[in-house]
N, C-alpha and C positions, 0 to 999 in steps of 0.2 A: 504494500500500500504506500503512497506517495504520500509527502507532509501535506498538500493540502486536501488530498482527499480524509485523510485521517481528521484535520481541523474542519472540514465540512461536516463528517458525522457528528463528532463531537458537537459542532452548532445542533444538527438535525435533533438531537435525542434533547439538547437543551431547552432548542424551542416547543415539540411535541410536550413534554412534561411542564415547560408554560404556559402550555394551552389545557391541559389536563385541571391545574391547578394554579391558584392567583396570590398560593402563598409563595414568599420568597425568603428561600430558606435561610438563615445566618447560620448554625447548626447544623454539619452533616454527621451522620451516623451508617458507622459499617458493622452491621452484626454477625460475630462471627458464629462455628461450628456450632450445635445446641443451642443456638441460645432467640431462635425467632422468634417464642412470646415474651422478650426481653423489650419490645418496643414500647416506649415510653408512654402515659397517656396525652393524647393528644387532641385539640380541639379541634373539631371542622375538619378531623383526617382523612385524607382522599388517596388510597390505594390505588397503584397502574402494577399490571405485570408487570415485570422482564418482559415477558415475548411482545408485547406493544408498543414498546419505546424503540426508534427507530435506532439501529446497532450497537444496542445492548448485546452483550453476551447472555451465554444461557446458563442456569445451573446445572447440574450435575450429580449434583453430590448432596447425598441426604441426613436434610438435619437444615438446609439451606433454601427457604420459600421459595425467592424470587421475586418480591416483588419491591417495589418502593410505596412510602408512606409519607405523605405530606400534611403537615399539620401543624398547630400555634401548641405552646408550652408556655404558659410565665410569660406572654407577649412576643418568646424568640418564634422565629421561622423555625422548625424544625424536619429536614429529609433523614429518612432511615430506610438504608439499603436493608433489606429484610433476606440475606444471603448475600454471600460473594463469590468471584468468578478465583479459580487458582490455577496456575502454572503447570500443575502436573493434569490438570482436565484435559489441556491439550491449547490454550488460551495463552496468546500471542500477550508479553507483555504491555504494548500500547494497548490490548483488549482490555485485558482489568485494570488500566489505568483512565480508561473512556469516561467508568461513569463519574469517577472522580473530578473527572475534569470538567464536566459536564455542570456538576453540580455547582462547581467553583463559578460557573459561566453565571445561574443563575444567581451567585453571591454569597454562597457557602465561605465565611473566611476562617470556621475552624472545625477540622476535622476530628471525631472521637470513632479510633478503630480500636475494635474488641477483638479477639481471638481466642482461640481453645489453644494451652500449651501443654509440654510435658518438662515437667520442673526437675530440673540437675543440681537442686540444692535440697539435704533433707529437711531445711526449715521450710521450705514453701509446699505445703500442703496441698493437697487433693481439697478443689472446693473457693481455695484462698485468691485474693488477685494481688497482681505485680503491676503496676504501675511501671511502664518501659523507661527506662534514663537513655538508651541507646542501642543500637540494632550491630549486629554482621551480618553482611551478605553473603551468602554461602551457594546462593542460587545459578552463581554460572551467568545471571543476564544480569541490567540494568532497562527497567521501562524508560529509559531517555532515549537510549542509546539508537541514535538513524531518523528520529521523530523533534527534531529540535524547531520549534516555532516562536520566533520571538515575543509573539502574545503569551509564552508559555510562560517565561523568564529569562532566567541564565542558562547558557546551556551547561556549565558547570558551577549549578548550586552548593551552597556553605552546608553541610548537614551539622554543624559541632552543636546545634541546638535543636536538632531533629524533632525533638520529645520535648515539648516545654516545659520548661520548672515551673510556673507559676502556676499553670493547670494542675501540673502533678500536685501539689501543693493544697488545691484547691480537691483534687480528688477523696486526700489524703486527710482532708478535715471533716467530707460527710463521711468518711468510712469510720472514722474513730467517733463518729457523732451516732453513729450506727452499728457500732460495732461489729463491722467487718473487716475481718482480715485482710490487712494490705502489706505490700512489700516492695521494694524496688527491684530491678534490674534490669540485665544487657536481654536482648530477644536476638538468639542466632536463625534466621529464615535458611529454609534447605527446601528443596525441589519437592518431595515426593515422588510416587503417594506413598512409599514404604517407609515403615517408622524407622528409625536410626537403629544402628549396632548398638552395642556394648562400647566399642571401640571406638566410634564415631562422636557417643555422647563425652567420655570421658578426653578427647582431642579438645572436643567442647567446651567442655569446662578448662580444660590448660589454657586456652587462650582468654577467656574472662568472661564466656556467655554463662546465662544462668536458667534460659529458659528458652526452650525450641517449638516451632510449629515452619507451617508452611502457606504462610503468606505475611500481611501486613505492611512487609519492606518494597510491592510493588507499586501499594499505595502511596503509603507513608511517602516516597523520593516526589513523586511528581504534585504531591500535594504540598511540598516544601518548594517544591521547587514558584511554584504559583503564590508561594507566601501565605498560604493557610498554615494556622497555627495548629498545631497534631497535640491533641492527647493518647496514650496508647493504655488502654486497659487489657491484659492478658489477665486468664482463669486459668489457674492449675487445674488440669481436667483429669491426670493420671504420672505419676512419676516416671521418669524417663526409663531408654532402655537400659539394663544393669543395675537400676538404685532398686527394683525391687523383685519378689521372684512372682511377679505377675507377669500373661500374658496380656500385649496390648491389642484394644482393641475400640475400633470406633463407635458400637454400640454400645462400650459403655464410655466412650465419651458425650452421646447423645441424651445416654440417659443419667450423667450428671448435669450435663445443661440444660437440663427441662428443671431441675432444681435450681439452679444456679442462676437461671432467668427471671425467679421471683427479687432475687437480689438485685441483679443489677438493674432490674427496672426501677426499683423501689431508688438506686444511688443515681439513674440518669433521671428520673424525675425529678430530684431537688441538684442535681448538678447541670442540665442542660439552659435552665434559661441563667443561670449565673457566668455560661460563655461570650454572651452578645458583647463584645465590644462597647 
């Protein structure tokens, strides 16, 4: 695909979802693995599939709706991706970077992406969330990399503040107001769909990550890049490979996030509309 056909879709899906809905969003939201009845309550919310939004990608993977939800919270504009698209589906990095950027168009200027992880530290518990300070990419691509548009930004953005403090910060006061387990660290992103070695996790940890899954950092880069401000919520959903003598497995990743979604609806509720600029 050529940069301007790729910045045409990108308009395409911006405008069709402004005609859908007359809210404009300040607050994007990406929900990750388990966790689709985690969508915030929202007033006047007006649901569009994935398959209606013109070059959207498609889901695949279950546990992950598909569709977007547009709606007021606390006065802020609020979009929530209700699924995401990932790398190993078979989905062209500028693909799962689309809607992101789409949403930016409509005025999204800060991002909160969620994920399911597997935790390489024995304090970060099955259930608990990690609030990201900083990523590795381990994935082999960059979503910039051949798609450089100067409406995008730079084509070599600063990441040294990828993850904001201020937000974390701000995460970190309704979770202890709420009494929910929170934690920091590094998120290592790796391809899939197969879960890590033994060997793999533990390289993992020697270099400084603390918590692995397989996505986030497609988002996360182009969404900095555009100058949205990124908070990352990650959910320990199961301890990594070698920390424990379980087998892993995606069903019960799902079905600790059908738990885990009471939570974090209850923490985006009173944390979403305190993002509006």
């Amino acid at each position: 695909m050529e940069v301007k056909t790729y910045v045409s879709s990108i308009r395409k899906a911006a405008d069709f979802i402004r005609k859908k809905s007359k809210i404009t969003p300040n607050v994007a939201v990406i929900l990750g693995s388990g966790l689709s009845k985690a969508v915030p309550n929202l007033q006047g919310a007006v649901t569009i599939p994935y398959t209606d939004i013109p070059n959207f990608p498609r889901t695949t993977v279950a546990g992950h709706e598909g569709k977007l939800v547009m709606g007021k919270l606390g006065g802020a504009g609020v979009a929530v991706l209700q699924g995401r698209f990932h790398y190993y589906e078979g989905h062209s990095m500028e693909s799962i970077a689309l809607p992101t950027r789409a949403l930016e168009y409509l005025g999204a200027k800060t991002l909160v992406v969620t994920a399911a992880v597997g935790s390489m530290r024995k304090q970060f518990k099955p259930g608990d969330i990690v609030a990201v300070t900083d990523h590795i990419n381990f994935m082999g691509r960059n979503p910039l990399r051949a798609f450089h548009e100067e409406e995008f930004g730079d084509m070599f953005p600063d990441l040294r503040n990828a993850y904001d403090p201020a937000l974390r910060k701000l995460a970190h006061a309704i979770c202890k107001k709420k009494k929910f387990p929170i934690h920091e660290g590094v998120y290592v992103a790796v391809g899939g769909p197969s879960y890590e070695t033994p060997a793999e996790i533990r390289a993992f940890r020697a270099v400084g990550a603390d918590v692995v899954g397989m996505s986030v950092v497609p988002e996360v880069i182009p969404a900095r890049q555009m100058g949205m401000r990124v908070l990352g919520l990650s959910w320990i959903s199961n301890f990594a490979a070698g920390m424990s003598d379980s087998d892993l497995s995606h069903h019960d990743v799902l079905a600790l996030g059908e738990q885990f979604s009471k939570r974090l609806r209850v923490l985006l509720d009173e944390l979403l509309p305190k993002l509006v600029r």
